[in-house]
DRENTORKOL-3810 file (N, C-alpha, C; in nm, 4 decimals):
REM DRENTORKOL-3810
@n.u->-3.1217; n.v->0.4199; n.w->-0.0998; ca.u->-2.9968; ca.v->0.4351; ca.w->-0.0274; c.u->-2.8836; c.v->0.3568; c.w->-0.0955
@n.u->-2.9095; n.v->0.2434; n.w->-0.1408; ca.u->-2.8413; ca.v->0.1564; ca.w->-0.1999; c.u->-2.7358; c.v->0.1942; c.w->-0.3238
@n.u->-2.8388; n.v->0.2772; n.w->-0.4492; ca.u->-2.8197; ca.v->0.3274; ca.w->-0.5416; c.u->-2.7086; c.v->0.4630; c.w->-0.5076
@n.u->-2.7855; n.v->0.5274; n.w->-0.3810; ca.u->-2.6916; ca.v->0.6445; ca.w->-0.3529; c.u->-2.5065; c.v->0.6002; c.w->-0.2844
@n.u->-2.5163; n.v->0.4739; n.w->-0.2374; ca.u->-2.3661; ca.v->0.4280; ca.w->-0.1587; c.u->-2.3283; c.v->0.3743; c.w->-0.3270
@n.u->-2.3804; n.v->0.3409; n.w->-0.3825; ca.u->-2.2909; ca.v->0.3024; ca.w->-0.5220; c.u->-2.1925; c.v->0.3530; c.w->-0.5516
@n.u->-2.3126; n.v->0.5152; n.w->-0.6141; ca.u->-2.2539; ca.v->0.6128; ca.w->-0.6761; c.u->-2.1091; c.v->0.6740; c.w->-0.5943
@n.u->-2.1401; n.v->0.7177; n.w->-0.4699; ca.u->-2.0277; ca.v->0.7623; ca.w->-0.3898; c.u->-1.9187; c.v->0.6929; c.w->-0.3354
@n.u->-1.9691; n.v->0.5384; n.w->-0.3228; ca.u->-1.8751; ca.v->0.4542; ca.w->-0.2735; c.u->-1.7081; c.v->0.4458; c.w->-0.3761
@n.u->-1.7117; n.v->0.4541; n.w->-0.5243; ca.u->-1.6067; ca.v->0.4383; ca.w->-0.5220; c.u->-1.5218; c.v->0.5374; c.w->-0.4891
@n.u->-1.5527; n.v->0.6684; n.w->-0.5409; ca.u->-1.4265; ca.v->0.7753; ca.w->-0.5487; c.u->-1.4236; c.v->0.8143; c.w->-0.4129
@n.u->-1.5306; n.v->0.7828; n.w->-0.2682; ca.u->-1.4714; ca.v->0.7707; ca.w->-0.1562; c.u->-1.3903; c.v->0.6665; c.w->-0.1076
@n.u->-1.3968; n.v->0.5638; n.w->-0.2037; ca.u->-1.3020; ca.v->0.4494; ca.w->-0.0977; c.u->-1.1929; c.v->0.4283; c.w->-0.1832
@n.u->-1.1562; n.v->0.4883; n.w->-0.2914; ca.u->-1.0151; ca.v->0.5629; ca.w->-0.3685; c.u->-0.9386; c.v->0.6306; c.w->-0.2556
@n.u->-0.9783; n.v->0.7206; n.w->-0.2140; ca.u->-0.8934; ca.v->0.7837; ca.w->-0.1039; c.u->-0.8669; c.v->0.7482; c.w->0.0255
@n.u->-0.8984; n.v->0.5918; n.w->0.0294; ca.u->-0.8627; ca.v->0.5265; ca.w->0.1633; c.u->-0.7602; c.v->0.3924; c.w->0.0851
@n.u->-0.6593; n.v->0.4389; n.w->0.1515; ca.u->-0.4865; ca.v->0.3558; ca.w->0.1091; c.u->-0.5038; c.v->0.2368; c.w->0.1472
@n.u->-0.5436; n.v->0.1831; n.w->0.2667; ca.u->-0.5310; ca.v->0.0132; ca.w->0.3113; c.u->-0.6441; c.v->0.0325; c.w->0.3626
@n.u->-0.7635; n.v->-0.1473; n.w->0.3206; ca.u->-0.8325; ca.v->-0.1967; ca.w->0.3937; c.u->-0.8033; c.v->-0.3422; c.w->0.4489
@n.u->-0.7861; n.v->-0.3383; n.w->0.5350; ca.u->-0.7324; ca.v->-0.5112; ca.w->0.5602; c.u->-0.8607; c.v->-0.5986; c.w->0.6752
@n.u->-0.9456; n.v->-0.6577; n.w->0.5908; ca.u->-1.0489; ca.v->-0.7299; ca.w->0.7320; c.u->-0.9668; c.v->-0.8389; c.w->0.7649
@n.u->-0.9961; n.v->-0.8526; n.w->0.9096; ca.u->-0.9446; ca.v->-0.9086; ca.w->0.9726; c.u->-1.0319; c.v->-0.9705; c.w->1.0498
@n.u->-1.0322; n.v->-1.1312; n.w->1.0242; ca.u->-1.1412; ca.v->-1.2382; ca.w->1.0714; c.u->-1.0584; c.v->-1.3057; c.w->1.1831
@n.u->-1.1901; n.v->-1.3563; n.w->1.2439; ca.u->-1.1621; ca.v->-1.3823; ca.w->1.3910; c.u->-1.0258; c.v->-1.5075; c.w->1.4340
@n.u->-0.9806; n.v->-1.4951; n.w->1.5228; ca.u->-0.8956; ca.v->-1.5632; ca.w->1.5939; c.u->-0.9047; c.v->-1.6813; c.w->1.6111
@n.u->-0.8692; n.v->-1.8459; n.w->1.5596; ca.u->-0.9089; ca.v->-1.9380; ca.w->1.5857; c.u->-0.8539; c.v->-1.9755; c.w->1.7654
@n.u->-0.9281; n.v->-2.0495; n.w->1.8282; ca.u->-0.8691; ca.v->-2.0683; ca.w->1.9507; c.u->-0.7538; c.v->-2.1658; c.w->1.9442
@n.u->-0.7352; n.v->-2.2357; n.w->1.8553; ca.u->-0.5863; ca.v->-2.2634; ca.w->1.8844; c.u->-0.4427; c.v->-2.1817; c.w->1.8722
@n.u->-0.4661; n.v->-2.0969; n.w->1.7854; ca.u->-0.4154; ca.v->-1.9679; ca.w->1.7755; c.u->-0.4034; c.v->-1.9170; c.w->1.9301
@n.u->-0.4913; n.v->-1.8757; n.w->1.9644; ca.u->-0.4514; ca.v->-1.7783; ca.w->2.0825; c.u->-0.4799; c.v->-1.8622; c.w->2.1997
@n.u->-0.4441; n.v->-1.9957; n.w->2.2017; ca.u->-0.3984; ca.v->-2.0896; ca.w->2.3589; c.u->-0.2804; c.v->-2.1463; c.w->2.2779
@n.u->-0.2692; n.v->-2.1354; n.w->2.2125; ca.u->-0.1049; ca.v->-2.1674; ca.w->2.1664; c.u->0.0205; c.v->-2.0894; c.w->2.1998
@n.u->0.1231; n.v->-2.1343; n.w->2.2109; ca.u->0.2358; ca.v->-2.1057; ca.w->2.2746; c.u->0.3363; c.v->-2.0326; c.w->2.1795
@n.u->0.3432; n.v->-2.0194; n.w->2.0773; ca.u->0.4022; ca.v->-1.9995; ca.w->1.9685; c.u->0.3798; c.v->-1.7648; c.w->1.9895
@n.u->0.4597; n.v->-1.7587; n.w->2.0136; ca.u->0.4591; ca.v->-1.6106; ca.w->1.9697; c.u->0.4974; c.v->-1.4842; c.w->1.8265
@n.u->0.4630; n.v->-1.4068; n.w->1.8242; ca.u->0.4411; ca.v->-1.3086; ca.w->1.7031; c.u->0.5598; c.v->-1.2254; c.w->1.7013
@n.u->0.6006; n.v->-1.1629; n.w->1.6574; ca.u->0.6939; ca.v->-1.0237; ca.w->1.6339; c.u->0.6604; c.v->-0.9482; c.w->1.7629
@n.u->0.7578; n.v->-0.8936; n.w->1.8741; ca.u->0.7334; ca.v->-0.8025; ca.w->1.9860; c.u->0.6780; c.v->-0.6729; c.w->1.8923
@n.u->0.6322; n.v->-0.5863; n.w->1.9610; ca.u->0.6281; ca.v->-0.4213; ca.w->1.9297; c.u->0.7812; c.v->-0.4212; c.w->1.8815
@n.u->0.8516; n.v->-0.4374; n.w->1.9926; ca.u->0.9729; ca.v->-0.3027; ca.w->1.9526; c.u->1.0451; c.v->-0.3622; c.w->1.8609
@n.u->1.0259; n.v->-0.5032; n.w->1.7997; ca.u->1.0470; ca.v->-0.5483; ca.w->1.6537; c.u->1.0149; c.v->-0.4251; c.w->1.5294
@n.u->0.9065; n.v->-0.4870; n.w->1.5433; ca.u->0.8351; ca.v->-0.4592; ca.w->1.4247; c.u->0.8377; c.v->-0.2358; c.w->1.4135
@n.u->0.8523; n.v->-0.1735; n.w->1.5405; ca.u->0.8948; ca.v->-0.0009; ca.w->1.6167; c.u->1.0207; c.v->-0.0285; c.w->1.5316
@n.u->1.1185; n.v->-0.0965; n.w->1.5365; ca.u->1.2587; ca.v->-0.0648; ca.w->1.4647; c.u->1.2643; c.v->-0.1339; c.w->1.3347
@n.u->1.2061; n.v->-0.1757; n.w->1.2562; ca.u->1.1561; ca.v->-0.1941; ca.w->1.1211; c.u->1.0443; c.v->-0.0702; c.w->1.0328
@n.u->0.9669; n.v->-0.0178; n.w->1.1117; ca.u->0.9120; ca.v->0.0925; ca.w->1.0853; c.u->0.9828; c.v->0.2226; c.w->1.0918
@n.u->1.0810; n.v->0.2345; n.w->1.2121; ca.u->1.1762; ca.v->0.3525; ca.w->1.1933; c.u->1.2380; c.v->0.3299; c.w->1.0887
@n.u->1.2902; n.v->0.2476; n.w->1.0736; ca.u->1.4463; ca.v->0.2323; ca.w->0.9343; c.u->1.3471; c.v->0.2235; c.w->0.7868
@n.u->1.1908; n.v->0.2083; n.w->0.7883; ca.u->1.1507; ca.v->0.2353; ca.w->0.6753; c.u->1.1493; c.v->0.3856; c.w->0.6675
@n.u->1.0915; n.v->0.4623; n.w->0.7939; ca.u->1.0940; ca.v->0.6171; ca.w->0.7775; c.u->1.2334; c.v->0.6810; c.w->0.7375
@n.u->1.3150; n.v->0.6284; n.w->0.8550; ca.u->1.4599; ca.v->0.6800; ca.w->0.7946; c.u->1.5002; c.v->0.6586; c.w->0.6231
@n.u->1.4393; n.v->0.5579; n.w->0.5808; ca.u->1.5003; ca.v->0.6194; ca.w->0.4683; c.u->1.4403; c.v->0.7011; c.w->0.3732
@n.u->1.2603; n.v->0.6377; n.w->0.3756; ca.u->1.2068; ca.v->0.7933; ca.w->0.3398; c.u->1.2198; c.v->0.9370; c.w->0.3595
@n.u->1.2784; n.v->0.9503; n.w->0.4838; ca.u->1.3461; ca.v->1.1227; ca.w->0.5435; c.u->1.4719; c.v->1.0797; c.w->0.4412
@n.u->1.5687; n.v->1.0106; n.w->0.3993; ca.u->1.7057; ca.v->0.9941; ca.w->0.3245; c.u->1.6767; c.v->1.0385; c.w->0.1745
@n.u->1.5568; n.v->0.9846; n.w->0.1012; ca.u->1.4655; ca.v->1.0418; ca.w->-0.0255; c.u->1.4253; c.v->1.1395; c.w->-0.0336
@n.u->1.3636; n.v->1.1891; n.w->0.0772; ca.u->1.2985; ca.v->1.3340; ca.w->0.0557; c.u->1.4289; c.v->1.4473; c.w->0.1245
@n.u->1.5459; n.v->1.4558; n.w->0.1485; ca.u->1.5979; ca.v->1.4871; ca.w->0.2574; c.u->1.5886; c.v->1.6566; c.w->0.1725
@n.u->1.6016; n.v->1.6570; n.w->0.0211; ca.u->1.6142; ca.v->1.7920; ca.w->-0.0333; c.u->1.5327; c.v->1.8499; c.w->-0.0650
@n.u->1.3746; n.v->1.7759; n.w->0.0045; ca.u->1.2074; ca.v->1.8285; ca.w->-0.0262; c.u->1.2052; c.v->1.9135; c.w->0.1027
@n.u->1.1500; n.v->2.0478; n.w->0.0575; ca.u->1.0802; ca.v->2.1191; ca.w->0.1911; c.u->0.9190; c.v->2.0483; c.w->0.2206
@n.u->0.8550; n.v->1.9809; n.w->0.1470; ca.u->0.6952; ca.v->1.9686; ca.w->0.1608; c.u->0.6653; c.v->1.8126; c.w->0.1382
@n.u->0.7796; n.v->1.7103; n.w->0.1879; ca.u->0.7492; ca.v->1.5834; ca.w->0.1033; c.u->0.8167; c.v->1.5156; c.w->0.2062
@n.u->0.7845; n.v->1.4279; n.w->0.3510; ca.u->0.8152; ca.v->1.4098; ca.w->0.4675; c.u->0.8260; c.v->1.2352; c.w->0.3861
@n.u->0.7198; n.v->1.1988; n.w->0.3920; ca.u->0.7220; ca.v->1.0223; ca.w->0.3619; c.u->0.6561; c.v->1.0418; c.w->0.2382
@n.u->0.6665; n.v->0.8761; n.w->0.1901; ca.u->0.6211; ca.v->0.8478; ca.w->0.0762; c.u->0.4351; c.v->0.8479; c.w->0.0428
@n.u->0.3602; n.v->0.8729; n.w->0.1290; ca.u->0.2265; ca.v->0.9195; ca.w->0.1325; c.u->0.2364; c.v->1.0593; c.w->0.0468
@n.u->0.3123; n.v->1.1613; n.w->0.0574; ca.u->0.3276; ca.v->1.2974; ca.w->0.0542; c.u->0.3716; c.v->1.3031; c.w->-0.0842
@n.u->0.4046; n.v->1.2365; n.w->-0.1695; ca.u->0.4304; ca.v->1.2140; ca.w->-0.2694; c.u->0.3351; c.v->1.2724; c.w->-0.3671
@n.u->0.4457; n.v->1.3194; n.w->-0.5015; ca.u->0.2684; ca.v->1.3606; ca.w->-0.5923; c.u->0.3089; c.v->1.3420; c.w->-0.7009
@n.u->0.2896; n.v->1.3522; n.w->-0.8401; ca.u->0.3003; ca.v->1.2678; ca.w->-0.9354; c.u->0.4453; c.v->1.2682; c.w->-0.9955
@n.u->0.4918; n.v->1.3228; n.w->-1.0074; ca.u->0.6550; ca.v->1.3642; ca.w->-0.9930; c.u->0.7207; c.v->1.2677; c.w->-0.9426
@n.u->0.7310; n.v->1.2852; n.w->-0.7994; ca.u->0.7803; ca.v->1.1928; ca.w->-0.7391; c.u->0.7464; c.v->1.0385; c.w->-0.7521
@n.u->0.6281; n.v->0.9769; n.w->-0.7410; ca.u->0.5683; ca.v->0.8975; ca.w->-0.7607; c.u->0.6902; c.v->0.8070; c.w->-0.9383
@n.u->0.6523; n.v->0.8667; n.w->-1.0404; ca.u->0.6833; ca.v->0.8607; ca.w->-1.1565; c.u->0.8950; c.v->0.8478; c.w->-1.1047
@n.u->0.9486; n.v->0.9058; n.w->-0.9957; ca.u->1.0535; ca.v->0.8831; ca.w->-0.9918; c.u->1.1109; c.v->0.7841; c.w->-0.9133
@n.u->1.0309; n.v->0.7814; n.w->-0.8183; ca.u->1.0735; ca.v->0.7002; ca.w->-0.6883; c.u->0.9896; c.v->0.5705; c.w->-0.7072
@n.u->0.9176; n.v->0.5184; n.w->-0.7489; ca.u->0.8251; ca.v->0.4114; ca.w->-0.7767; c.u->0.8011; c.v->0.3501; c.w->-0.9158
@n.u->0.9100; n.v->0.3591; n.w->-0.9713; ca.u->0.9122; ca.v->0.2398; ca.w->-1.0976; c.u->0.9251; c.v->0.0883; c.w->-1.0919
@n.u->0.8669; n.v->0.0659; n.w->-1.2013; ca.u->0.8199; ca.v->-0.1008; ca.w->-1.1754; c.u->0.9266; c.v->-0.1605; c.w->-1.2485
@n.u->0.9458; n.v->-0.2607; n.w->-1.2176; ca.u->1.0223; ca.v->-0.3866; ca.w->-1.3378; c.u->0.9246; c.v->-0.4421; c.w->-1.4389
@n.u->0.9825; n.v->-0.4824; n.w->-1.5708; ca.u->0.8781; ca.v->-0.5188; ca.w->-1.6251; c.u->0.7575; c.v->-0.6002; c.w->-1.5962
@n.u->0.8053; n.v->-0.6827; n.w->-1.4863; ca.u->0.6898; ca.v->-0.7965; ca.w->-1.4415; c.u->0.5865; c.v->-0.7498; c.w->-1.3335
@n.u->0.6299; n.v->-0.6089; n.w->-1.2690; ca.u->0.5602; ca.v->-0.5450; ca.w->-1.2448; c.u->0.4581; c.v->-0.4803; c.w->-1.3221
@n.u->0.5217; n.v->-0.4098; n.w->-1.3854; ca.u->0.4677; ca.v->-0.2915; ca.w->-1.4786; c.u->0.3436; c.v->-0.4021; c.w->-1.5497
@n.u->0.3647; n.v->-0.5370; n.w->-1.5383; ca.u->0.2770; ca.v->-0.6801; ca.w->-1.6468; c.u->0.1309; c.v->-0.6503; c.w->-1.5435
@n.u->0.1705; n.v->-0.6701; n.w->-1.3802; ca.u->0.1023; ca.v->-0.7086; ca.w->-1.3353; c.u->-0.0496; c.v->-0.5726; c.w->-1.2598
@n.u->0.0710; n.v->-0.4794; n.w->-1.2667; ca.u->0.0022; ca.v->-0.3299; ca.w->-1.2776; c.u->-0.1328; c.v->-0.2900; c.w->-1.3609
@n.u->-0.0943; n.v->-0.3423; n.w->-1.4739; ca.u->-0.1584; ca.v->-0.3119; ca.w->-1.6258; c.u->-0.2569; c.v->-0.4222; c.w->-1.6090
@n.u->-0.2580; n.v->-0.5673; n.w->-1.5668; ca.u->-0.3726; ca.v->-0.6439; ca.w->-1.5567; c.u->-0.4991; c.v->-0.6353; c.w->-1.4350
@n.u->-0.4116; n.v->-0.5929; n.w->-1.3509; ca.u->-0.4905; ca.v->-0.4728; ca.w->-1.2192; c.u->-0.5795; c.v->-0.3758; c.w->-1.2253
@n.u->-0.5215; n.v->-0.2817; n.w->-1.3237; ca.u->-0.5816; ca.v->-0.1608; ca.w->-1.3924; c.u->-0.6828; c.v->-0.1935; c.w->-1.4597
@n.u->-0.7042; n.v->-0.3288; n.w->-1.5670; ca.u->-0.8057; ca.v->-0.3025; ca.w->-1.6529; c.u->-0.8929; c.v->-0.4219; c.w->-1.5625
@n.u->-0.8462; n.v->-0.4719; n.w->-1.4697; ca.u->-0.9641; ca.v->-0.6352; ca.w->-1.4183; c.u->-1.0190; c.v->-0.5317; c.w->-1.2631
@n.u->-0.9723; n.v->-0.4143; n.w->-1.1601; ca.u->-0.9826; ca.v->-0.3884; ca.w->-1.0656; c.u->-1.0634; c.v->-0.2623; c.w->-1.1478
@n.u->-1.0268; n.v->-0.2479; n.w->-1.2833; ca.u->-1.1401; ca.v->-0.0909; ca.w->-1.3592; c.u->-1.0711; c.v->0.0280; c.w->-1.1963
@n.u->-0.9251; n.v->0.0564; n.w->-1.2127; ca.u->-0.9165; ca.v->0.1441; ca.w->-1.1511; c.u->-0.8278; c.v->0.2807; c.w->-1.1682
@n.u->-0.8883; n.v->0.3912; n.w->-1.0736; ca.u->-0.8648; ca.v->0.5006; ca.w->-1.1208; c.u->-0.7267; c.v->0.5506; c.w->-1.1288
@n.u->-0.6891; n.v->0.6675; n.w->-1.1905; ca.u->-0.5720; ca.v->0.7471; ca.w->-1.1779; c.u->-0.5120; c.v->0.7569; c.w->-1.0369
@n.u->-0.6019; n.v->0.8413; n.w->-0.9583; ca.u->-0.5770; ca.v->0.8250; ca.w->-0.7817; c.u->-0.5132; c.v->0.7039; c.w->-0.7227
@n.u->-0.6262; n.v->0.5838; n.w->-0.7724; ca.u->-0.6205; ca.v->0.4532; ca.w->-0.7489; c.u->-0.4837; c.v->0.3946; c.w->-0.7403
@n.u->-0.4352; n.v->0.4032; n.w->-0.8933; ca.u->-0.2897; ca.v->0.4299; ca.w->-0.9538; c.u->-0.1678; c.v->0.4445; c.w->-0.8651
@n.u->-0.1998; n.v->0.5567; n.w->-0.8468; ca.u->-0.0592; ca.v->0.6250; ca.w->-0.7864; c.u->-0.0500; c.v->0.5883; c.w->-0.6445
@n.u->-0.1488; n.v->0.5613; n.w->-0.5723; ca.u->-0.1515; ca.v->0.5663; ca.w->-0.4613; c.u->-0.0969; c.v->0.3984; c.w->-0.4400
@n.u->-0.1467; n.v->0.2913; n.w->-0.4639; ca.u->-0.1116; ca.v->0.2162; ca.w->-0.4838; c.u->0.0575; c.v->0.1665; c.w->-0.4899
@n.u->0.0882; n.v->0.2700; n.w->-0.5983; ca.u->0.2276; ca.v->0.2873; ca.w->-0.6517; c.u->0.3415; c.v->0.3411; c.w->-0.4566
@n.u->0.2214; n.v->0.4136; n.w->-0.4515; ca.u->0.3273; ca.v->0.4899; ca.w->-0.3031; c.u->0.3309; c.v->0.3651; c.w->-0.2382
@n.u->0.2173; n.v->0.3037; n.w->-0.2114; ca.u->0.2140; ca.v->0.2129; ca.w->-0.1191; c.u->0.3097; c.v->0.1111; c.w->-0.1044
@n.u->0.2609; n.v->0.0823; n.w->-0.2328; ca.u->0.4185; ca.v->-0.0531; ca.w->-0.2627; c.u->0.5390; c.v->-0.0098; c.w->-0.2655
@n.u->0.5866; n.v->0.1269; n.w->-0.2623; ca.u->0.7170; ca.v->0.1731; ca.w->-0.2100; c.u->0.7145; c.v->0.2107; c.w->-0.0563
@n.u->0.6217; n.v->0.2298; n.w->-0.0143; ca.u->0.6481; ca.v->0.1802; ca.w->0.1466; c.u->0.6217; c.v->0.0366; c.w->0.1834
@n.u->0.5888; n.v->-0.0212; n.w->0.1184; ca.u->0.6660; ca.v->-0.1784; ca.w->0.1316; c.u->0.7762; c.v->-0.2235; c.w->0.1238
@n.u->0.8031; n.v->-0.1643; n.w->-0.0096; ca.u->0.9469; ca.v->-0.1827; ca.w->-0.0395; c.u->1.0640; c.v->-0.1397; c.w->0.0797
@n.u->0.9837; n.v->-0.0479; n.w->0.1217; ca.u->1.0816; ca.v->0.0390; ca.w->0.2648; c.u->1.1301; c.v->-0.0486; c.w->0.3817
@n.u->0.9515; n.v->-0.0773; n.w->0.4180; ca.u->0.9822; ca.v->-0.2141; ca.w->0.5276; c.u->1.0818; c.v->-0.3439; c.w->0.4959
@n.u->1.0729; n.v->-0.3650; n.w->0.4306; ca.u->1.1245; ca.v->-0.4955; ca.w->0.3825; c.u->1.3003; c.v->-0.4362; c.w->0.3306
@n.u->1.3558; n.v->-0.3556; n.w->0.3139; ca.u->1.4512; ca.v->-0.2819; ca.w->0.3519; c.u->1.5247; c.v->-0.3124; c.w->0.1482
@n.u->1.4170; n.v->-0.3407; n.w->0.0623; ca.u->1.4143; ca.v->-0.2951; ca.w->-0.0997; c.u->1.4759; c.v->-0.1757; c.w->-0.1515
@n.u->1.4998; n.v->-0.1186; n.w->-0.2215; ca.u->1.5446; ca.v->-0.0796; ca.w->-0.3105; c.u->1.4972; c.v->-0.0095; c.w->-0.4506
@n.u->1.4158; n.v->-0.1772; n.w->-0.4848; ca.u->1.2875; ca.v->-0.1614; ca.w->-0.6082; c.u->1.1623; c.v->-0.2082; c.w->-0.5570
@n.u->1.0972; n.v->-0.1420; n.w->-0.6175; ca.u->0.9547; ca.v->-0.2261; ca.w->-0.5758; c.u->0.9605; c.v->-0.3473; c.w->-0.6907
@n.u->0.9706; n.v->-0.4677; n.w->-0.5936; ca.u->0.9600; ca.v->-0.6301; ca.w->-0.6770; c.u->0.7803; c.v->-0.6338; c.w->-0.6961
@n.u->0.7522; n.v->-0.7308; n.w->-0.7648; ca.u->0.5963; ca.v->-0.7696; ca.w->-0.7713; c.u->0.5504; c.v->-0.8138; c.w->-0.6676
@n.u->0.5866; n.v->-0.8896; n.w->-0.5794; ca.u->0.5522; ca.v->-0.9366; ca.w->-0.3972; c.u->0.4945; c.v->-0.7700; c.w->-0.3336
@n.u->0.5783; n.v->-0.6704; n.w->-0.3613; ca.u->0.5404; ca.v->-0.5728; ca.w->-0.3100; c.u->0.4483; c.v->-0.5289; c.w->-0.3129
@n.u->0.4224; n.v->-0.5285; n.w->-0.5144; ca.u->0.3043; ca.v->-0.4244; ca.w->-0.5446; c.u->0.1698; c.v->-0.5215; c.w->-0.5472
@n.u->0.1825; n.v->-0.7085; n.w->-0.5694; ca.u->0.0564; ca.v->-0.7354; ca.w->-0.5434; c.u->0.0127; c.v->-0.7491; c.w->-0.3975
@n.u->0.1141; n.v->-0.7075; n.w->-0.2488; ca.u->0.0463; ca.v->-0.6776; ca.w->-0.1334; c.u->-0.0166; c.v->-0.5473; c.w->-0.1306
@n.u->0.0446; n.v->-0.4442; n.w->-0.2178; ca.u->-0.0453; ca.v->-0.2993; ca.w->-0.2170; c.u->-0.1449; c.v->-0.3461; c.w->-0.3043
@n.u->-0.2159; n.v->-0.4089; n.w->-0.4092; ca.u->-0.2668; ca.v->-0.4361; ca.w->-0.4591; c.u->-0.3819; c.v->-0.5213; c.w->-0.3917
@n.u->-0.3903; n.v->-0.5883; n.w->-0.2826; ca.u->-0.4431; ca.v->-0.6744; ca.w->-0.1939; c.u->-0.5310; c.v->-0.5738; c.w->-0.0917
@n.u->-0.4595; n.v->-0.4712; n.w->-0.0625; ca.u->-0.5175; ca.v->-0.3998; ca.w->0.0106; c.u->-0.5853; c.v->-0.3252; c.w->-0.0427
@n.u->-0.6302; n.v->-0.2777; n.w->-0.1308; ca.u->-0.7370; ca.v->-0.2028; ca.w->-0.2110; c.u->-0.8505; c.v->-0.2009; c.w->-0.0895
@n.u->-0.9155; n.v->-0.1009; n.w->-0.1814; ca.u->-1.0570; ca.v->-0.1209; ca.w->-0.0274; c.u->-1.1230; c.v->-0.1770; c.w->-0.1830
@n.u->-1.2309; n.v->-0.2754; n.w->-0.1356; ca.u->-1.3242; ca.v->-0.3321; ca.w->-0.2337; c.u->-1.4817; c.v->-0.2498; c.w->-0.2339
@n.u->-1.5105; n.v->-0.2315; n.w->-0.3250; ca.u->-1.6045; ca.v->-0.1297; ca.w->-0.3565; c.u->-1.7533; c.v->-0.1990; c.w->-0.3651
@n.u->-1.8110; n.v->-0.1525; n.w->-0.2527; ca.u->-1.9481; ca.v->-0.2269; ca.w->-0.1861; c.u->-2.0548; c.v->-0.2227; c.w->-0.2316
@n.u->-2.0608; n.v->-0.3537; n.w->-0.2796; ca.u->-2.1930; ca.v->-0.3725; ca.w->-0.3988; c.u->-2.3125; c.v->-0.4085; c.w->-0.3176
@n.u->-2.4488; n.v->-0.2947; n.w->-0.3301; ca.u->-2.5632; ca.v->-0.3527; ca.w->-0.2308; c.u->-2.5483; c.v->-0.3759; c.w->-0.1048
END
């Protein structure tokens, strides 16, 4: 069984965009008084990232958000700065990852860039898309 999740595990967990584990709650954390971002924070930071993805795609019939993207776009809307493009390339050959891997990645960190209300994708961006990789399950 082991041998068989190998083989399949990576190019299935290529096509999953964010894994984020999320370890448990210390109790001072949650008897503490200190509060987080409301919903309708964080609801009107997520609209104004969509809005401007609908502002990018506004002259696409088939290309709603930056998920929908395909290599074209990707290659237009998601260029790196050089210190990106540094940190991309050391990713690629230490993470051994794919084309898919690639691009998708690339979208991702331009919907970062969205939230955070960017422009370019900076390196903060692309090593949080880079963070989220799903890690490929050895044994």
């Amino acid at each position: 069984m082991t041998k068989y999740q190998k083989r399949i595990s990576g190019p299935l967990l290529d096509r999953i965009d964010i894994r984020i584990e999320v370890p448990r709650v210390d109790y001072e954390k949650l008897s503490g008084n200190k509060l987080g971002e409301t919903s309708e924070t964080i609801r009107k930071r997520v609209q104004t990232a969509r809005d401007i993805q609908n502002q990018r795609f506004a002259n696409s019939t088939d290309i709603i958000c930056n998920a929908d993207m395909r290599i074209g776009e990707v290659r237009q809307f998601c260029q790196l700065q050089p210190e990106g493009q540094s940190l991309m390339r050391a990713a690629m050959s230490q993470l051994n990852l794919s084309a898919r891997a690639y691009h998708r990645i690339l979208k991702l960190s331009r919907t970062i860039a969205d939230l955070v209300g960017s422009e370019e994708i900076q390196s903060p961006h692309l090593a949080e898309a880079l963070q989220y990789r799903p890690k490929i399950m050895m044994g």
